[in-house]
Wavefront OBJ file of the C-alpha trace (Angstrom):
o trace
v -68.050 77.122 -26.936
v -69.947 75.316 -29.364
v -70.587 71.381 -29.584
v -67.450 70.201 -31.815
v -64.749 67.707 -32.259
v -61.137 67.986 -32.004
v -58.099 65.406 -32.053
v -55.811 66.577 -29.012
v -53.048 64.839 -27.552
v -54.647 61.786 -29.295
v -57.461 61.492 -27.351
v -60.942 63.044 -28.835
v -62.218 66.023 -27.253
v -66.168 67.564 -27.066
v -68.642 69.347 -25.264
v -70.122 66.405 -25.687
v -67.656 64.128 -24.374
v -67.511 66.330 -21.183
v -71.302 65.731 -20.819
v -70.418 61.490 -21.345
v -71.224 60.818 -25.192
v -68.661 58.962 -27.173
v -66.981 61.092 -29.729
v -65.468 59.113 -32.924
v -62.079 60.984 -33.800
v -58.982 58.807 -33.753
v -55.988 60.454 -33.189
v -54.393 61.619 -36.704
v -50.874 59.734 -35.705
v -52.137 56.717 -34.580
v -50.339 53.499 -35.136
v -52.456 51.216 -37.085
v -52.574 47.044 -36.567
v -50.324 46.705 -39.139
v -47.616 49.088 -37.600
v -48.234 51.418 -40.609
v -48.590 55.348 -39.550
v -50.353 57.801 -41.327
v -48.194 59.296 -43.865
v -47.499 63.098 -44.081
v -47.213 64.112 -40.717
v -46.734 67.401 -39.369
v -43.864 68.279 -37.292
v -44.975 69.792 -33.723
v -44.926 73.484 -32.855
v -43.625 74.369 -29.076
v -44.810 78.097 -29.740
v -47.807 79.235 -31.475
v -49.379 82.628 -31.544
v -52.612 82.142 -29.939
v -54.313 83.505 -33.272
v -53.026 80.585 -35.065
v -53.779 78.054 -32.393
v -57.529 79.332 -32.414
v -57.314 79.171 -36.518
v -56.022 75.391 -35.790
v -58.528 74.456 -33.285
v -61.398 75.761 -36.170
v -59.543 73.482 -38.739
v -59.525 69.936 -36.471
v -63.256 70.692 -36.537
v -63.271 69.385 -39.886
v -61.116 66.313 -39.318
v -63.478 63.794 -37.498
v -66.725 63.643 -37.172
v -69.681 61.363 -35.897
v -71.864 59.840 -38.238
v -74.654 56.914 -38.733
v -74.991 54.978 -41.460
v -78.164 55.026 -43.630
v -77.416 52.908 -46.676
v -74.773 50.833 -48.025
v -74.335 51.992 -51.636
v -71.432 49.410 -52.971
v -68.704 48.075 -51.589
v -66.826 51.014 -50.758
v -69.510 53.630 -50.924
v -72.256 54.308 -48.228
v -74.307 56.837 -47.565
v -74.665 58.583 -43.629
v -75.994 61.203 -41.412
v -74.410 63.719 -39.958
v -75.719 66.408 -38.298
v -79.069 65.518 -39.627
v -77.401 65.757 -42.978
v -77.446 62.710 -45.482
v -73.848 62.256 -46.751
v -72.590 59.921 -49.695
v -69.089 58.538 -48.524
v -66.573 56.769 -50.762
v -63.894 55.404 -48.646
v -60.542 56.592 -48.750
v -57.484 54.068 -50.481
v -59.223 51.403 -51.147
v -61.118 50.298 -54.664
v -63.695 47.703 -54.884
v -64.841 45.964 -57.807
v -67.200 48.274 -59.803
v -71.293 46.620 -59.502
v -73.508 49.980 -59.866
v -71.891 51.828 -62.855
v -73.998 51.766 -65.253
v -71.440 51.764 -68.126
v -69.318 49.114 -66.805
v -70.624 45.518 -66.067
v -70.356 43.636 -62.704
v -67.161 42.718 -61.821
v -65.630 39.532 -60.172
v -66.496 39.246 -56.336
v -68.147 42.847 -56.722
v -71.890 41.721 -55.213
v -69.570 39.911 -52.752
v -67.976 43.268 -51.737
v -71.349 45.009 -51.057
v -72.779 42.145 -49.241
v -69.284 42.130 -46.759
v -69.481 46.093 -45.945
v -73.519 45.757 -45.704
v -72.793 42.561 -42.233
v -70.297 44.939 -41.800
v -72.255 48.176 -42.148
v -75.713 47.451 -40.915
v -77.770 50.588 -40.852
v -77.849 52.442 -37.728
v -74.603 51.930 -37.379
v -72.208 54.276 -35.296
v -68.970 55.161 -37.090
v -66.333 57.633 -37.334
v -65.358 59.513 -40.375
v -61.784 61.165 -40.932
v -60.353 62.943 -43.945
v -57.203 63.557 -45.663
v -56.343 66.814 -47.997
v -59.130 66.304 -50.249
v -62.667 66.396 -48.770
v -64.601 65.572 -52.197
v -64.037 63.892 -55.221
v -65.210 64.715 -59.117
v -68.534 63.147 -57.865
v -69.569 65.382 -55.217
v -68.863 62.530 -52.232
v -66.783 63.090 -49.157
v -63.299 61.261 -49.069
v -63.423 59.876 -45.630
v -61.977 56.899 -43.599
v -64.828 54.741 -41.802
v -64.152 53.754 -38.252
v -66.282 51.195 -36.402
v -66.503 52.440 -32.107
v -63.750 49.593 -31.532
v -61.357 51.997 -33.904
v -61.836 49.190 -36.723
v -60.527 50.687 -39.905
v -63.400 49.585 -42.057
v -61.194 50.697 -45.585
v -59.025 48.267 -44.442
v -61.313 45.192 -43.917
v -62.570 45.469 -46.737
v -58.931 44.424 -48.122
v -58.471 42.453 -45.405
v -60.815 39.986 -47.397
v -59.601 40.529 -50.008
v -62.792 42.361 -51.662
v -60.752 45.750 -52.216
v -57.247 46.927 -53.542
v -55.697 49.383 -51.740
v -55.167 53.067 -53.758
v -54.258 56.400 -53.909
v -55.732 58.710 -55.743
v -54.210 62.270 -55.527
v -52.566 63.738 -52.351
v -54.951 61.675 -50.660
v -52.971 58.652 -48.958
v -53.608 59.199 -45.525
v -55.096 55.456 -44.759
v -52.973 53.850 -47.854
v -50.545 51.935 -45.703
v -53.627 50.055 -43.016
v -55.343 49.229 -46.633
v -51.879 48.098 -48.272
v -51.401 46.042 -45.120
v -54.350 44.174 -45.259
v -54.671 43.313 -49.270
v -51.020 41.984 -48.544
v -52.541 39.562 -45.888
v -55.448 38.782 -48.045
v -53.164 38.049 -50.753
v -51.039 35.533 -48.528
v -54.563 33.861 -47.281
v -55.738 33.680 -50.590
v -58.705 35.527 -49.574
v -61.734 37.192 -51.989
v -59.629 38.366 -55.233
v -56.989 36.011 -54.466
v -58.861 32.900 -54.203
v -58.031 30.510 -56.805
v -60.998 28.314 -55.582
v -63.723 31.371 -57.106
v -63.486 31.115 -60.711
v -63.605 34.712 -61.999
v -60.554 35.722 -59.939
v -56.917 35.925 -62.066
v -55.755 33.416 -59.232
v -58.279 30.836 -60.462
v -57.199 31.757 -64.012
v -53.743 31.252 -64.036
v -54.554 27.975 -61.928
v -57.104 26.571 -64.240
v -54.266 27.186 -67.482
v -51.927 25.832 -65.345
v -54.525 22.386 -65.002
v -55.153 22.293 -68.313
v -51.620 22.818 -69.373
v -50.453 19.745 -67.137
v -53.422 17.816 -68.577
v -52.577 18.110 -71.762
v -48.817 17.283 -71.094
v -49.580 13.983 -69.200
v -51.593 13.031 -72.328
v -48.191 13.265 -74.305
v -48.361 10.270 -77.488
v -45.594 7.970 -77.248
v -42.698 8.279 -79.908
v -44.421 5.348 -81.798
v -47.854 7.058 -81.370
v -50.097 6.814 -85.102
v -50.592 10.070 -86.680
v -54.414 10.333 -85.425
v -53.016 10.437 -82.089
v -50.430 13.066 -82.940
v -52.722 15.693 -84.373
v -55.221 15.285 -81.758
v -52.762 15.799 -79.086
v -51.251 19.020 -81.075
v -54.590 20.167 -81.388
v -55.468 19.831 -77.600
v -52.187 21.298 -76.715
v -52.502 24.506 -79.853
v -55.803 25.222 -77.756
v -54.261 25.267 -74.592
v -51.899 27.887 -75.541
v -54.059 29.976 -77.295
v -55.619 30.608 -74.260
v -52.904 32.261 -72.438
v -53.089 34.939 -74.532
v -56.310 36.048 -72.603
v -54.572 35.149 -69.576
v -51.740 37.717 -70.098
v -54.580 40.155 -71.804
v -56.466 39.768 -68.074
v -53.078 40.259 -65.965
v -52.329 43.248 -68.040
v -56.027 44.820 -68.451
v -58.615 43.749 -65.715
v -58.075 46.518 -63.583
v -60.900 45.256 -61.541
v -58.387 42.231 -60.532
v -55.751 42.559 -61.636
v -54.760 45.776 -59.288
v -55.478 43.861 -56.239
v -52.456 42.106 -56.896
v -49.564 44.519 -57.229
v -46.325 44.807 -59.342
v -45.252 41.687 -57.686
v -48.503 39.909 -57.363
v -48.620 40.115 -60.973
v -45.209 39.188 -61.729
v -45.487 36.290 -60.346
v -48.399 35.166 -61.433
v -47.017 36.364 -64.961
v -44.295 33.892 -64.208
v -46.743 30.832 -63.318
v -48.108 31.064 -66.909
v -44.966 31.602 -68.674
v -43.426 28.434 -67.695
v -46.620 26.645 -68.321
v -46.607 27.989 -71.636
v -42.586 26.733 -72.337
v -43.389 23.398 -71.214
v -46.491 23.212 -73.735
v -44.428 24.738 -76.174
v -41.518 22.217 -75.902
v -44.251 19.472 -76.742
v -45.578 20.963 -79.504
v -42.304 20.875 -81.139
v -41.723 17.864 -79.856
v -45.013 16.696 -81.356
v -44.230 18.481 -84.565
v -41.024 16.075 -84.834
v -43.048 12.862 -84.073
v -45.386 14.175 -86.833
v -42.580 15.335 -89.764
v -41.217 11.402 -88.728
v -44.852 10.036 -88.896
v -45.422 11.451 -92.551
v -41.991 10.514 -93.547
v -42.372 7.186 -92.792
v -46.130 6.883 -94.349
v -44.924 7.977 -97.443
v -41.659 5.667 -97.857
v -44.811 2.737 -97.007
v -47.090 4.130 -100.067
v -43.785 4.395 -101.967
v -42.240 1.205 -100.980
v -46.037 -0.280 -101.969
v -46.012 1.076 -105.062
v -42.711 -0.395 -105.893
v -44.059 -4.128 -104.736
v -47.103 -3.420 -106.743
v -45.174 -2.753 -109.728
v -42.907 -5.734 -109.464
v -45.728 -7.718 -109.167
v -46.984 -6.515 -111.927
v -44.034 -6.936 -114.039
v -43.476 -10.280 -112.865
v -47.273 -11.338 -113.769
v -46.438 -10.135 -117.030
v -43.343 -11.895 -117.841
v -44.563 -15.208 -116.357
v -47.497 -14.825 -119.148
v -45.160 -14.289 -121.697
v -43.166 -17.281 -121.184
v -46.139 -18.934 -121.045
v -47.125 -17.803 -124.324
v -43.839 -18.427 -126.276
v -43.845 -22.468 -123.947
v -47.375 -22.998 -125.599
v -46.128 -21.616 -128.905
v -42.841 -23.851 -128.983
v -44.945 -26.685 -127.525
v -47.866 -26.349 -130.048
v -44.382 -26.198 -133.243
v -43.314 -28.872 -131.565
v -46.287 -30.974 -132.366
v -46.964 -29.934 -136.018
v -43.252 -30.861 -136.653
v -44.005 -33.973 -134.946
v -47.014 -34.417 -137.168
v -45.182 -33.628 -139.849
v -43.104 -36.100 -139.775
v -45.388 -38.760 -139.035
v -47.330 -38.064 -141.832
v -44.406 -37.655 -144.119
v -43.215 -40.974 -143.222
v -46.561 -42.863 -144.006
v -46.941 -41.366 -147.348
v -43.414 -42.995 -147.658
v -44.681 -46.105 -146.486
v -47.635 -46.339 -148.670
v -45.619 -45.111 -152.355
v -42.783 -47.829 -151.680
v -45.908 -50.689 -151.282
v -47.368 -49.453 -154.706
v -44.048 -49.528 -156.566
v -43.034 -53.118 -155.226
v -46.614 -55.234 -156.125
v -45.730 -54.595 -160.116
v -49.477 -53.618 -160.632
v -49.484 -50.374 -162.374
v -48.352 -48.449 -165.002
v -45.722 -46.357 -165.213
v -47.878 -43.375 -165.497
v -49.342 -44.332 -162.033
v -46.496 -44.649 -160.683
v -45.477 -41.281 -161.832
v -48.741 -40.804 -160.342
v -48.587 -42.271 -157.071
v -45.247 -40.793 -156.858
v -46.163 -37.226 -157.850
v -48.961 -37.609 -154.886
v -46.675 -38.717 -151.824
v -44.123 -34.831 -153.080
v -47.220 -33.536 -152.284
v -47.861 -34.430 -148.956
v -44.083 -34.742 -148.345
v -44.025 -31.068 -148.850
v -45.856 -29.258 -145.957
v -44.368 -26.924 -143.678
v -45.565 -25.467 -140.354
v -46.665 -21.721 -140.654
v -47.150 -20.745 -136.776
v -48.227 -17.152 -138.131
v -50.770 -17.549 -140.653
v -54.459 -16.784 -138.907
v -56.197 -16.722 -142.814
v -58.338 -19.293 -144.104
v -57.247 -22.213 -145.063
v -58.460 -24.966 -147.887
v -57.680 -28.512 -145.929
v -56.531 -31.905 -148.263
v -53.387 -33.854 -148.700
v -52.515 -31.791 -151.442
v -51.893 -28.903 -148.969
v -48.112 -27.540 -148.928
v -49.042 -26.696 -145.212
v -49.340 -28.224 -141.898
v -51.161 -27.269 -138.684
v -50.750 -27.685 -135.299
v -52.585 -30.926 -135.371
v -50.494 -32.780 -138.347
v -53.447 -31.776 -140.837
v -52.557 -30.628 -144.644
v -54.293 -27.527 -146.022
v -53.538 -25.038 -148.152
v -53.282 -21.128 -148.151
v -56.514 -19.145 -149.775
v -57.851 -16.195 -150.400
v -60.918 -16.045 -148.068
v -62.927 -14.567 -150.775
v -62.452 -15.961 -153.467
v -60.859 -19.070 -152.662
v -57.795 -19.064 -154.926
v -54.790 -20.732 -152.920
v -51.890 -18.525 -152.030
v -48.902 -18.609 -150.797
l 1 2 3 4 5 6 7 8 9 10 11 12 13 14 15 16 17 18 19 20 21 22 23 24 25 26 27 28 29 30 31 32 33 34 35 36 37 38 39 40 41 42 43 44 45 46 47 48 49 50 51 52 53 54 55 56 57 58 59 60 61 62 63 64 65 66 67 68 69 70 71 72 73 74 75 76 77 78 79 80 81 82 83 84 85 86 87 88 89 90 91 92 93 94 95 96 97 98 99 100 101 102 103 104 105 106 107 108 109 110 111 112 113 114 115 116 117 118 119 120 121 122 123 124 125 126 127 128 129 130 131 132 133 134 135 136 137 138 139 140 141 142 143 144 145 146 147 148 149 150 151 152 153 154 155 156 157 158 159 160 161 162 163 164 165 166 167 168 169 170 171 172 173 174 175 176 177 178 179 180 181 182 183 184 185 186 187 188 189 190 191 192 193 194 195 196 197 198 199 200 201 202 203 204 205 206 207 208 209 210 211 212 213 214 215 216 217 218 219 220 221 222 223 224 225 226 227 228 229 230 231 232 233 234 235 236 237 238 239 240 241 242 243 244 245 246 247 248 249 250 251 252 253 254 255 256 257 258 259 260 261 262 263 264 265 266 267 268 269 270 271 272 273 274 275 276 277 278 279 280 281 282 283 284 285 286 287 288 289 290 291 292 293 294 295 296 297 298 299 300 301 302 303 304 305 306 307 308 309 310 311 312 313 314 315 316 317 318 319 320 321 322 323 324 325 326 327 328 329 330 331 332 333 334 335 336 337 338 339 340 341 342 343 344 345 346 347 348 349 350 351 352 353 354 355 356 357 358 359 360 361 362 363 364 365 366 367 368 369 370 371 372 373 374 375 376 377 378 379 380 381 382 383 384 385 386 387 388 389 390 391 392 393 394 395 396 397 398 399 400 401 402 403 404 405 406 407 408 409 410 411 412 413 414 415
């Protein structure tokens, strides 16, 4: 019989195990740490014709085989040997973020996943490699679950620290549930992709829009707050909640994090940003209202100025009109007085001339005629032309002084 491996009675069987050398099959129904079996088992057979039992025993040979590892290619890809035979592996169920593609760019804690399965990995080391349906993928490399010799799934570490989400791609599902257990217990460490402490994970994310959100609503303006302080505050919070749209856009679209999570993973953290973005929503209208108030009551100031301004102005301009028409009843009152006065000398001085016998009677008729005309003035408060003074004027000024009326060109009296 030649040197091969078969899984029987779960216990690994070889020539080579007969002669003492470790053989690296574990037993296709074995009960993994996390209490998980290995989907899609096959019932047992009591009876077999011993043609199909031999056609069996030639199938096992591909199940399991030995292998050492030669190169770690990324973090779920390495290359062995077997049988002298350099193999490219890509490990079965679980997906690590992509760092060797050359049309994709490094994704978040990808370097991080290579360096874990390369302490992990070293070369020269022993494992075991197992299959499910599918041997190859589109790529040419064998499907295969690692095994380290303590029967460490090594798919499953890798999600374990969180570096990996666990997938199925195909039929091929055999070491789905080990890698599903493990994410989950990443997941409730916060481990690798669920660390909120490394930046480029959707954990730090949503907790970094969750910081800023609560920063921005303990800076919330009083109700008296100026309107500087109300539209800086609306913009800070406007910028805040733009940015959840690339929060959503990454819990929807980074596969290369976002898958790690789950439906529920992502759910939840869906949830987290949604009721950050309500709060910040209920202050911007809330700051919206303090703003519509703020405008309000800045214009009912300008208008209530303008009104003051305008009385002001009206009142300035009735005080100078009273004191225009006080000045121009003062200044009649004066010529009248004037008047008067001089009126009542020229009296004085025709009844003295008349009494002392002296003159004629055409003097007198003189004298007389002389004291109608300086009895006759009158106070003109309108007339600005020029003016001929003498006590022969009809008119009087301000001052008590005579003049007459004339034309300022040629002199003739008027008026």
């Amino acid at each position: 019989m030649s040197e091969i491996t078969r899984c029987e009675s779960g216990r690994p069987v070889t020539d080579r195990a007969k002669a003492g050398e470790r053989a690296w099959c574990v037993p296709a129904a074995t009960t993994y740490a996390s209490g998980a079996r290995s989907p899609r088992r096959k019932p047992a057979v009591k009876t077999l014709p011993k043609i199909l039992v031999t056609l069996l025993a030639v199938g096992a040979l591909a199940a399991c085989d030995s292998a050492t590892v030669e190169k770690v290619v990324d973090g779920d890809t390495v290359d062995v040997k077997v049988d002298g035979e350099t193999v490219r592996v890509r490990l079965l169920n679980v997906d690590t973020p992509e760092t060797v593609d050359p049309d994709e760019p490094v994704q978040c804690l990808g370097p991080e996943a290579t360096e874990f399965l390369e302490n992990l990995l070293p070369v020269g080391t022993k494992v075991g490699l197992e299959y499910d349906d599918e041997r190859t993928d589109g790529y040419g490399r064998t499907l295969a679950g690692v095994y380290l010799e303590d029967k460490t799934l090594v798919n499953a570490e890798i999600a374990r620290q969180g570096l990996g989400e666990p997938i199925v791609v195909g039929d091929n599902d055999r070491f789905y549930p080990e890698v599903l257990a493990a994410s989950e217990e990443a997941q409730a460490a916060g481990r690798g992709l669920f660390d909120p402490d490394v930046d480029c994970t959707l954990a730090a994310r949503v907790a970094d829009f969750e910081e800023r959100a609560g920063a921005a609503l303990d800076d919330r303006p009083a109700a008296d707050a100026g309107l500087d302080e109300l539209d800086q505050h609306a913009a800070a919070v406007a910028a805040v909640l733009a940015s959840a749209v690339a929060v959503h856009e990454a819990l929807g679209d980074d596969h290369s994090v976002s898958h790690a999570w789950g439906d529920r993973g992502l759910r939840a953290l869906g949830s987290r940003v949604d009721r950050a973005e309500k709060s910040l929503e209920a202050d911007a209208a809330r700051t919206e209202g303090l703003q519509k108030a703020e405008k309000q009551r800045r214009a009912e100031e300008r208008r209530e100025a303008r009104e003051r301004r305008a009385a002001k102005e009206r009142a300035a301009k009735e005080k100078a009109a009273k004191e225009r028409a006080d000045a121009e009843a003062a200044a009649a009152a004066r010529a009248e007085e004037a008047r008067r006065a001089s009126t009542s000398t020229s009296s004085s001085d025709s009844s003295g001339g008349s009494s002392s016998g002296g003159s004629s009677s055409g003097s007198g008729s003189s004298g007389s005629g002389a004291a109608s005309g300086s009895s006759g003035g009158a106070y003109d408060p309108s007339y600005t032309g020029c003016r001929a003074y003498g006590p022969s004027g009809r008119w009087v000024d301000d001052k008590g002084r005579t003049y007459n009326k004339i034309d300022c060109t040629t002199k003739a009296i008027i008026g």
